[in-house]
C-alpha positions in Angstrom: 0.0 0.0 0.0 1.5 3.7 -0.7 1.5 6.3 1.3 -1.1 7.9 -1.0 -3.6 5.1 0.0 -3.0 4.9 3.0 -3.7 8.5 3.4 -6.9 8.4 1.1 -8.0 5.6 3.2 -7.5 7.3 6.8 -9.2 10.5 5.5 -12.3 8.1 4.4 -12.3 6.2 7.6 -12.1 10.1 9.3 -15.3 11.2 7.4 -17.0 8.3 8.0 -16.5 8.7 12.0 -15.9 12.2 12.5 -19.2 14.4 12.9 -20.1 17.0 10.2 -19.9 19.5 12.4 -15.9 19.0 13.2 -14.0 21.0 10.3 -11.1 18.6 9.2 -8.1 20.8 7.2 -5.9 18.0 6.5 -4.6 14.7 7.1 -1.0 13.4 6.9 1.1 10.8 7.9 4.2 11.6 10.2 6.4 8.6 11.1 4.1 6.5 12.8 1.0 8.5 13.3 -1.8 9.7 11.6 -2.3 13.7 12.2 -5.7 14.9 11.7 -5.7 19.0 11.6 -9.1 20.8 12.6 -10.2 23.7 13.3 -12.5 22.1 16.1 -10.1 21.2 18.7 -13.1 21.7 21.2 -15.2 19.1 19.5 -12.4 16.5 20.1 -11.4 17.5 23.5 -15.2 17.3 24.8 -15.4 13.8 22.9 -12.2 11.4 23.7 -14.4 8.2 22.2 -14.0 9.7 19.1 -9.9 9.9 18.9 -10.3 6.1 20.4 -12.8 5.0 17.3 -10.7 6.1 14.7 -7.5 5.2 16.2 -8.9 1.6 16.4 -10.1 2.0 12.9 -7.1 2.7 11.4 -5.3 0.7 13.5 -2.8 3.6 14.4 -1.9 6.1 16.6 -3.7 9.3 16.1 -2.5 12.6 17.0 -4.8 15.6 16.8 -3.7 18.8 16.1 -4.7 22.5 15.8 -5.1 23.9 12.1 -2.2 26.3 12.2 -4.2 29.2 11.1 -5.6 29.0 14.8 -1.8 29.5 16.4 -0.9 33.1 17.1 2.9 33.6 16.6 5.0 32.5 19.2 6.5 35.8 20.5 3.0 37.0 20.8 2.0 34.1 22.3 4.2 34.1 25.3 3.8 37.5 25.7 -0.1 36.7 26.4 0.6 33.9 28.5 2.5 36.0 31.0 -0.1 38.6 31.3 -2.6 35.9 31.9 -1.0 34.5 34.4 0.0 35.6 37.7 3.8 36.6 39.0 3.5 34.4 42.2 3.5 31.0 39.6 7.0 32.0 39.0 7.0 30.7 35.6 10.8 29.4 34.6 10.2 27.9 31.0 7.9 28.6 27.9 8.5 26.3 24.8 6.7 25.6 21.5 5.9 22.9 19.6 4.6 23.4 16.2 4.5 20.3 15.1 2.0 19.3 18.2 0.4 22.9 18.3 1.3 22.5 22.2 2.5 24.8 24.8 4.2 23.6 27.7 4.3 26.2 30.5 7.2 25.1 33.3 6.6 26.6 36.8 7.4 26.2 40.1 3.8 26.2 41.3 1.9 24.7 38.5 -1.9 25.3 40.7 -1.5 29.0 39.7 -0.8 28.4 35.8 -4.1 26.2 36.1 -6.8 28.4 38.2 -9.6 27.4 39.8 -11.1 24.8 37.7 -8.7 25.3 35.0 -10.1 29.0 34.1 -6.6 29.9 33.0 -5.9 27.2 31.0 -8.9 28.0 28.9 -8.1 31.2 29.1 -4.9 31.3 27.4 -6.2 28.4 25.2 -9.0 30.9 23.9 -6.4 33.4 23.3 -3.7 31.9 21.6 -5.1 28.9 20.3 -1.8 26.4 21.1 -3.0 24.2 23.9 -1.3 24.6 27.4 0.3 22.2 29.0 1.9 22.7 32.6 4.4 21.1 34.3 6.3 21.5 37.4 9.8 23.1 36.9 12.5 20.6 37.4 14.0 21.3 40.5 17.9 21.0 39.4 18.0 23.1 36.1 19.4 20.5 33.0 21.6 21.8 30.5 21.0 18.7 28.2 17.2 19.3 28.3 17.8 22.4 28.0 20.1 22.0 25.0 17.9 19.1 23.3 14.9 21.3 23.4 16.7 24.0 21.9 18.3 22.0 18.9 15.0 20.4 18.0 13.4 23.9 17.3 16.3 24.6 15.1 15.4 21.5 13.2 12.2 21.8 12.6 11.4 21.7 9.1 14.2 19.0 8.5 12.8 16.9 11.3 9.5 16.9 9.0 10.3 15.7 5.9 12.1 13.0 7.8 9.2 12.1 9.8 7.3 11.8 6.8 10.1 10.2 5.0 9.5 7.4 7.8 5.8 7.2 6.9 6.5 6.5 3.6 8.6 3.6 4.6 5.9 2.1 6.8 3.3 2.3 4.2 5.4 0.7 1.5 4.3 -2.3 -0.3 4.7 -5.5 1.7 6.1 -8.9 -0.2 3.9 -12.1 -0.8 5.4 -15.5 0.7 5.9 -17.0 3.5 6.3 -15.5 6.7 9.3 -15.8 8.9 11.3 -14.4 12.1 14.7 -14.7 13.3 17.3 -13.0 15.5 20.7 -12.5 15.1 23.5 -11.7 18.1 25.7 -8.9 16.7 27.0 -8.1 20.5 26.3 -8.6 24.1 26.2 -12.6 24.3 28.2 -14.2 26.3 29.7 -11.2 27.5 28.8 -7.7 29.2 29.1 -4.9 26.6 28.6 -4.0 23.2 25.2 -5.3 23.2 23.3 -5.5 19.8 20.7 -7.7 18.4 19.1 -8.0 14.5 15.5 -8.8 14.4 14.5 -9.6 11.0 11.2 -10.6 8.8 10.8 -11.5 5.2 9.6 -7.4 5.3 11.5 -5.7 8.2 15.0 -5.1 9.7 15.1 -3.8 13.6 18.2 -3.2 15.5 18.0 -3.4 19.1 20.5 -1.7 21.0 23.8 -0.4 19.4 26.8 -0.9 22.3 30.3 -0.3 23.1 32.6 -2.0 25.4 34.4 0.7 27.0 36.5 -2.3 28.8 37.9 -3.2 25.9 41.4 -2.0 24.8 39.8 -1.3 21.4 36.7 0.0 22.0 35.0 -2.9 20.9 31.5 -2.3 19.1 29.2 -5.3 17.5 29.8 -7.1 14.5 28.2 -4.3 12.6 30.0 -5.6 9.4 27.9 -8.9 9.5 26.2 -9.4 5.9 22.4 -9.5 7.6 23.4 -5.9 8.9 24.8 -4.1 5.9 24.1 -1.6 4.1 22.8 -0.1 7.4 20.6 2.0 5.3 18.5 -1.5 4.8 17.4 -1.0 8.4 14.5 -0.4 9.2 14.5 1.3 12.7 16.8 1.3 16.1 15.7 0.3 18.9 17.2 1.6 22.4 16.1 -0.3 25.6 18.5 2.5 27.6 21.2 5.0 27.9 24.1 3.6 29.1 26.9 3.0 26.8 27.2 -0.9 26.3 23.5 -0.6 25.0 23.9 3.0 23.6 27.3 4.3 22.7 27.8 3.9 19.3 24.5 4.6 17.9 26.1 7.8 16.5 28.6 5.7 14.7 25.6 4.3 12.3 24.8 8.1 11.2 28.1 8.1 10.6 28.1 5.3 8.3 24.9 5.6 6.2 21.7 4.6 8.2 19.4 7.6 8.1 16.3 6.1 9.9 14.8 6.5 13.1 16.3 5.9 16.7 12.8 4.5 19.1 13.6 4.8 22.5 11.9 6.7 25.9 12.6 10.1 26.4 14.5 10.0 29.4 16.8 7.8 27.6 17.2 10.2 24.5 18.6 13.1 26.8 21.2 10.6 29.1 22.4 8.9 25.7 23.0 12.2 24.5 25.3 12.8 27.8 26.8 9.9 27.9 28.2 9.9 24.1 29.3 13.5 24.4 31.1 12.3 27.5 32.4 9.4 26.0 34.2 11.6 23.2 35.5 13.7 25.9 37.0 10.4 27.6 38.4 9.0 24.4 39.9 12.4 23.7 41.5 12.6 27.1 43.4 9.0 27.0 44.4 9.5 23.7 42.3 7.2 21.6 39.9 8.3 18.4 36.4 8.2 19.3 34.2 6.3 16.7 31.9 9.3 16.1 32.1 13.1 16.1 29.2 15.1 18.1 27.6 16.4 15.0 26.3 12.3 14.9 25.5 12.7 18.1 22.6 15.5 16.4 22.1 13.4 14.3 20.7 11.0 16.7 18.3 14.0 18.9 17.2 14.3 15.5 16.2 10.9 14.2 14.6 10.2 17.3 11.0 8.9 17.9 10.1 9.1 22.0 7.9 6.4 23.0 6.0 7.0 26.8 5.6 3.4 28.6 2.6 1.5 27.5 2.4 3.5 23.9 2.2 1.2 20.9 3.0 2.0 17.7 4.5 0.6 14.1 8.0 0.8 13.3 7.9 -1.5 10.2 5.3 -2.4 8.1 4.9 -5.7 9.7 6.3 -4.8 13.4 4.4 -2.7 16.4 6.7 -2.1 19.4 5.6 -1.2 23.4 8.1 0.0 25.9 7.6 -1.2 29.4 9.5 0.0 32.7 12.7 -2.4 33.3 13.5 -0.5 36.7 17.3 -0.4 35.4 17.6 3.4 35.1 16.1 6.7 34.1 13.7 5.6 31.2 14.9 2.0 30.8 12.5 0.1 28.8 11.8 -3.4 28.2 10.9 -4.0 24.3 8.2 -5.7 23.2 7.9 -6.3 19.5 4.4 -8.2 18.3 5.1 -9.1 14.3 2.5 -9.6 11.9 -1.2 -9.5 12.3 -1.1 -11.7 15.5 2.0 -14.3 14.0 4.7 -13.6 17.1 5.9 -11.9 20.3 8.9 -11.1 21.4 10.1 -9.0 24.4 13.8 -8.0 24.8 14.5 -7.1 28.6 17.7 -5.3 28.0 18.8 -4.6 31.6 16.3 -5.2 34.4 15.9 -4.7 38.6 12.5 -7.1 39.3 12.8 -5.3 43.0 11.2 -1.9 43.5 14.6 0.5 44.4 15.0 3.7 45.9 14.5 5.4 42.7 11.9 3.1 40.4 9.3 0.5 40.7 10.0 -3.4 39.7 10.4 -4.4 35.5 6.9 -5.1 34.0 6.5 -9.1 34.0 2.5 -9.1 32.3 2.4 -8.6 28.3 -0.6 -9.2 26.1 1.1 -12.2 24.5 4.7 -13.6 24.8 6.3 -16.3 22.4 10.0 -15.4 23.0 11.7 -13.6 26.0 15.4 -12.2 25.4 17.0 -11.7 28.8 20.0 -10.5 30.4 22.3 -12.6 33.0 24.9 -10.2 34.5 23.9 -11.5 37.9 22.6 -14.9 36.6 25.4 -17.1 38.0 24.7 -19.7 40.5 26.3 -17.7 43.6 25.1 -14.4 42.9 23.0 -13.8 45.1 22.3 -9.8 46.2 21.5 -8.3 49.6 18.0 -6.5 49.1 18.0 -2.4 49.2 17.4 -2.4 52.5 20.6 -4.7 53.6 22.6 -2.7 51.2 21.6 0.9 52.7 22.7 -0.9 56.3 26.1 -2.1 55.1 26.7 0.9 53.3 26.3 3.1 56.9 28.7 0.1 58.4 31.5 1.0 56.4 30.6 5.2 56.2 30.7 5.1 59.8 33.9 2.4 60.4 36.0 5.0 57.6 34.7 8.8 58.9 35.3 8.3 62.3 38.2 7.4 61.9 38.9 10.9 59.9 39.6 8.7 56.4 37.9 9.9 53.2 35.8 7.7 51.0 35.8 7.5 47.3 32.7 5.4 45.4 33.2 4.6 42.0 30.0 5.2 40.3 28.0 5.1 36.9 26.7 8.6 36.5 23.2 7.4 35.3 21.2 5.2 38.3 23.5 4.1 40.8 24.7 7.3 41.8 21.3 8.8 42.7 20.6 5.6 44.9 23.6 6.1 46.5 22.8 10.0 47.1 19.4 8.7 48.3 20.6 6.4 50.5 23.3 8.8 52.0 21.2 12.0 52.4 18.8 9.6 54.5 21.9 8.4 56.9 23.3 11.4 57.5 19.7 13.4 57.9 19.0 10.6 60.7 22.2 10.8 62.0 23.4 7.5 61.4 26.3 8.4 60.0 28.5 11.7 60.8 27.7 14.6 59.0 30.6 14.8 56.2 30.4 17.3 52.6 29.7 14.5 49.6 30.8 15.4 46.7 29.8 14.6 43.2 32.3 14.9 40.3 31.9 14.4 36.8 29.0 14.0 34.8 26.5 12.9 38.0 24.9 16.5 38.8 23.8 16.9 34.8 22.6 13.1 35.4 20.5 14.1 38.7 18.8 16.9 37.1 17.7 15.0 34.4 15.9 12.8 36.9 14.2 15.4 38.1 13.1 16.5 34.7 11.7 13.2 34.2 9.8 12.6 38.3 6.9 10.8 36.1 9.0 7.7 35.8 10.5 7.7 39.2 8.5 5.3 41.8 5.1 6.8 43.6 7.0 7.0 46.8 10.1 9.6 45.3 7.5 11.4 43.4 5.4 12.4 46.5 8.4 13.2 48.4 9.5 15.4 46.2 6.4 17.0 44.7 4.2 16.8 47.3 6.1 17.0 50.7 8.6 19.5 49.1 11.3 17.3 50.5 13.6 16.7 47.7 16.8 14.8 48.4 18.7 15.2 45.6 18.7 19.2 46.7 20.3 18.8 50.5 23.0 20.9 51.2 25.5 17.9 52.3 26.0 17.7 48.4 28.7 19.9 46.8 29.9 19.3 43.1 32.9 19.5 41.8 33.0 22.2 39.2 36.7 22.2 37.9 40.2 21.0 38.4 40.9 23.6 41.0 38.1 22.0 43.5 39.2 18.5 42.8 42.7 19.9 43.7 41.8 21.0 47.0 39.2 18.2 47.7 42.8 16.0 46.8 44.5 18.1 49.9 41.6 18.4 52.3 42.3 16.9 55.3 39.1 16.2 56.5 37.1 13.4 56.0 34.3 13.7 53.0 32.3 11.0 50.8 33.4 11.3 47.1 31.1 10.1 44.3 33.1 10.2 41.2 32.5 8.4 37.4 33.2 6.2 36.1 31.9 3.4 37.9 34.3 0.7 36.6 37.2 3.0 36.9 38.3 2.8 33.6 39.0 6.4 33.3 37.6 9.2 34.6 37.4 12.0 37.6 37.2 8.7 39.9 41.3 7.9 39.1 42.5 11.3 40.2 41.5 10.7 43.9 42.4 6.8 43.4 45.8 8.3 42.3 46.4 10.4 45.5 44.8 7.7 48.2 45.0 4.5 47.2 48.4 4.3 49.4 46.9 5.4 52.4 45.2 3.0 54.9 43.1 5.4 56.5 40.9 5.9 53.1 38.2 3.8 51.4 37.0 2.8 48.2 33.9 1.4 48.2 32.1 -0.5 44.8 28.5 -0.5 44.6 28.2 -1.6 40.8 29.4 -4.1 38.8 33.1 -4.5 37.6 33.4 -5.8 34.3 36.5 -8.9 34.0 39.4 -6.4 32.2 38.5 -3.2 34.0 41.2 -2.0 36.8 37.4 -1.8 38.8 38.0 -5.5 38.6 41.4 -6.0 39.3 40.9 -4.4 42.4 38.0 -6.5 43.4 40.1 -9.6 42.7 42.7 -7.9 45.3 45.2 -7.0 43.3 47.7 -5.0 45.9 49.3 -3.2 43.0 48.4 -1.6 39.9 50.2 0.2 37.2 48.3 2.9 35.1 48.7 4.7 32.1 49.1 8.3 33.4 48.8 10.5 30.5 51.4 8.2 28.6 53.3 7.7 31.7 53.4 4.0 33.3 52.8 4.5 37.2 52.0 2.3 39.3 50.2 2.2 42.9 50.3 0.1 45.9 46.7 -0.3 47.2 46.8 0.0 50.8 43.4 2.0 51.3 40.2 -0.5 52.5 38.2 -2.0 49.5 35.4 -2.5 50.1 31.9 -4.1 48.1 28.7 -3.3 48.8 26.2 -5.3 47.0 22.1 -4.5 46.9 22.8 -1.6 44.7 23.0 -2.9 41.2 20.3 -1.9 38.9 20.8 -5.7 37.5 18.4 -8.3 38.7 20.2 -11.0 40.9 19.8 -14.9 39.9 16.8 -15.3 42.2 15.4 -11.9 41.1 16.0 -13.4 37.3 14.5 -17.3 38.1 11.5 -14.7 39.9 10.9 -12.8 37.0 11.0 -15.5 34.3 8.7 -18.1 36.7 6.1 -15.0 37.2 5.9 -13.9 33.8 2.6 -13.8 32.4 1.9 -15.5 30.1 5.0 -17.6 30.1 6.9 -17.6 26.8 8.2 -20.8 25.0 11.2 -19.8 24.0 13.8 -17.9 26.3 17.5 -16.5 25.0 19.9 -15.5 27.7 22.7 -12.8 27.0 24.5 -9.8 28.6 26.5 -11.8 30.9 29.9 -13.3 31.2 30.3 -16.5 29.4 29.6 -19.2 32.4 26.6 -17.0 33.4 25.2 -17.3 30.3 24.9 -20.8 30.1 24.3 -21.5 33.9 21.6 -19.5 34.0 19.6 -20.9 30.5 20.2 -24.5 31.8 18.6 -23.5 35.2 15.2 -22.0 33.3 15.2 -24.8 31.5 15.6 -27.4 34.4 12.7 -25.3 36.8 10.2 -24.6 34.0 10.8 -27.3 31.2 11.0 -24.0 28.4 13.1 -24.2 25.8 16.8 -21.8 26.2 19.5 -20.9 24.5 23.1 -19.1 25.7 23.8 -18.1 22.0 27.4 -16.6 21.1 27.7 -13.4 19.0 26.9 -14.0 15.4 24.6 -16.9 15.9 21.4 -16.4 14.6 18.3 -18.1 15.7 15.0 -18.9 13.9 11.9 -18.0 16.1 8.6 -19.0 13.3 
């Protein structure tokens, strides 16, 4: 079917269900969605059973939108919505979007931009004809949202044609024959890092995940050359389950090499990938190696992408409709589910997921509408590893605080910028409010602040529990005065000489580089210090060697060898991974509903793998497999 039929068939379908009295101006196709433009915007707002009809109908998501004769100009917009509303909101953003015909109005008390039963709303909505949307002003300021927000205006008009470009592609012609599905491992299996999977139909090509293993001494980044993947401009879409950099990293590098399609993946996990890769250039710069991509692919990606909310369906081939559920890993971590055909097959891919609810998000979903085949991860799927719960870890964490401040020693935690660091803040703002611990500066250096703000962009997909304390008991955490950051070299210089005692929570968390090996530099020979893991340390990193007790290690210290004698405690406390343990993993598989047929375990190290698919298939009698990278599987 073309995108010409398509289109004459939705307007039909909108005649036929949309009353006479509703004035229709157009109809288009953008990426995914169907756009109906009216001049009625009333009508539908009054009438929500009519957006769910014809969404049904068409069998699409539906976006309605103002005809753009009813938008006054922005300047002149923004002007009226200040003299509408009053000065005591304390209004701290206005942005546009066009392509929506949306407002969203940022303020610190969001009641006052409302009125009393939404008479300012209505207000400003009769005046200016973009409907309002409010929002609570982050409480920590992001420069990435900021900045994404920003570039995306710019883009506009290119952004367009490629959103239409994309509904072109997913109203092409489809090929007669028989039907089948399979996967291929490009990255990821049997290993942690680079993760990657190819999920193919006779019609479609889907990416999932695009990774780099930043333990490796080359950078190493899936088997992108394979002949299913290239040319990447074959593909049909990407598919991001989260932000960190062994899922994420070299996304960029594909704009770099010819795909020009679309990037599917939560918001949240739009603006931390966005961080993370600039940082990553940053880091490759700064030892001396070439980064795969430049940042104008990094652009590239903001452009290209399509955010999916949790629980929003929509097509991303002509034959494929993908959901995002939570995964409780990080910020906007998603669990993929793909269902293929007109009812043929299901398949979920977990990327990384916490079946516990945590200090920052509730469990992963475990309920779909259907599941054939589940794709899991096994960091923690060996047969020992076995995690303390939150609570535990929160209680061994304030052991080892206490045992190393009062004895005037400093403590430095190695930490991933995105997820565990904010459990850790959470867990030591709490201790040191309730006086558990003593009362010590912590400090956070590199990219965690940026990170912590965009959480509090995003408080709709932290758990209930944050969200009230936060928003509704103005007690926010994250703001306490006990954290300081670490702004430049000169305040790491004198953190370096301070001698009093002070909590330091520094990237990155497998201290392969970054602000974390300045302080290791300086304290590592002194017994009266800490280090302290809280994540996992993957086999190659020095985060590992030290785990393994190594009492000496030699670094490269810009292109010098020098090496250090570890006399300072080491210490692990387990409970805060945002990995599922082996139980939490047997649990999450053995309450899954409904139970899939087929499961294919990956994202662990080798042993793990295989341990962990023999054990499903030993307690539940499914069918597994511990695939290597490269293997490709048949599903139908």
């Amino acid at each position: 079917m073309s995108i010409e039929s398509v289109l004459a068939e939705a307007k039909e379908i909108v005649e036929k269900i949309v009353p006479p009295s509703v004035e229709i101006t157009k109809v288009d196709l953008e990426g995914p969605v169907i756009v109906i433009y009216t001049k009625s915007m009333e009508e539908f707002a009054e009438n929500n059973d009519i957006v769910r009809q014809l969404a049904q109908t068409l069998r699409r998501r539906v976006a309605i939108r103002p005809d753009p004769s009813l938008l006054e100009p922005e300047k002149t917009a923004e002007k009226t919505i200040k003299s509408i509303i009053p000065e005591e909101a304390r209004i701290v953003n206005i942005f546009f979007e066009p392509e929506t015909g949306e407002v969203t109005i940022e303020a610190l008390s969001p009641g006052l931009v409302i009125g009393k039963h939404g008479s300012l709303l209505n207000e400003i909505k009769r005046n200016i004809g973009w409907a309002p949307k409010v929002v609570r002003a982050p409480p920590i300021p992001s420069k990435t949202v900021e900045e994404i927000r920003n570039y995306l205006r710019s883009v506009r008009e290119p952004r367009e044609e490629f959103l239409k470009k994309v509904g072109r592609r997913l109203a092409r012609e489809m090929a007669q024959g028989e039907n089948w599905i399979r996967m291929t491992s490009l990255g990821g299996f049997r290993q942690v890092g680079r993760s990657c999977s190819l999920l193919m139909t006779r019609e479609s090509k889907v990416m999932i995940d695009c990774g780099v293993d930043v333990s490796a001494e080359d950078n190493g980044g899936p088997y992108l050359n394979a002949p299913e993947v290239m040319p990447l401009d074959n593909l049909d879409a990407v598919v991001l389950t989260h932000a960190h950099l062994d899922h994420s990293g070299l996304v960029p590098a594909l704009y770099k090499y010819g795909y020009e399609g679309p990037v599917y993946c939560t918001p949240p996990t739009r603006d931390l990938m966005s961080l993370l890769q600039i940082d990553y250039i940053k880091v490759s710069f700064g030892e001396g190696k070439k980064s795969p991509y430049e940042s104008p692919q990094i652009r590239e990606v903001v452009k290209h992408c399509i955010p999916l909310k949790y629980g929003e369906t929509t097509d991303i081939t002509p034959d494929i409709r993908l959901t995002f559920h939570n995964a409780g890993h990080i910020l906007g971590s998603a669990i993929a589910h793909f269902h293929i055909g007109d009812g043929l097959y299901n398949v979920a891919f977990t990327g990384d997921i916490k079946f516990e609810k945590t200090w920052l998000f509730n469990p992963a979903v475990n309920r779909f509408p259907r599941l054939e085949t589940l794709i899991i991860e096994s960091t923690y799927g060996g047969y020992h590893d076995i995690q303390p719960s939150r609570r535990e870890a929160g209680e061994q964490l304030r052991e080892v605080c206490s045992r190393v401040l009062l004895r005037g020693g400093k403590i430095l935690v190695p930490v991933f910028a995105v997820g565990r660091s904010q459990e850790v803040m959470l867990v030591l703002e709490d201790l040191m409010r309730h006086k558990h611990i003593p009362d010590v500066p912590v400090y956070l250096d590199g990219m965690i602040f940026e990170a912590t703000a965009i959480h509090t962009a995003y408080p709709e997909y932290l758990n209930s529990q944050l969200r009230t304390q936060i928003f509704q008991t103005g007690e926010n955490p994250f703001l306490s005065e006990m954290f300081k950051r670490v702004d430049g070299a000169d305040t790491r210089e004198r953190i370096l000489h301070d001698p009093d005692p002070c909590i330091i929570l520094a990237t990155s968390g497998m201290m392969n580089g970054g602000p974390v090996m300045e302080y290791f530099k300086a304290w590592a020979d002194d017994p009266s210090h800490a280090l302290i893991f809280v994540g996992f340390q993957a086999e190659g990193t020095i985060g590992r060697k030290i785990q393994k007790e190594w009492k000496e290690i030699t670094l490269n210290d810009r292109g010098r060898p020098l090496t250090l004698k570890i006399k300072m405690d080491v210490d692990e406390v387990d409970g805060f991974s945002g990995h599922s343990d082996r139980l939490q993993l047997l649990n999450y598989v053995g309450t899954l509903e409904p139970r899939p047929e087929k499961v294919i375990v990956g994202h662990g190290e080798e042993f793990k793998c295989s341990d962990l698919a023999s054990s499903l298939y030993k307690k539940f009698g499914m069918e597994t497999r511990a695939p290597m990278n490269l293997e490709t599987i048949r599903f139908k």
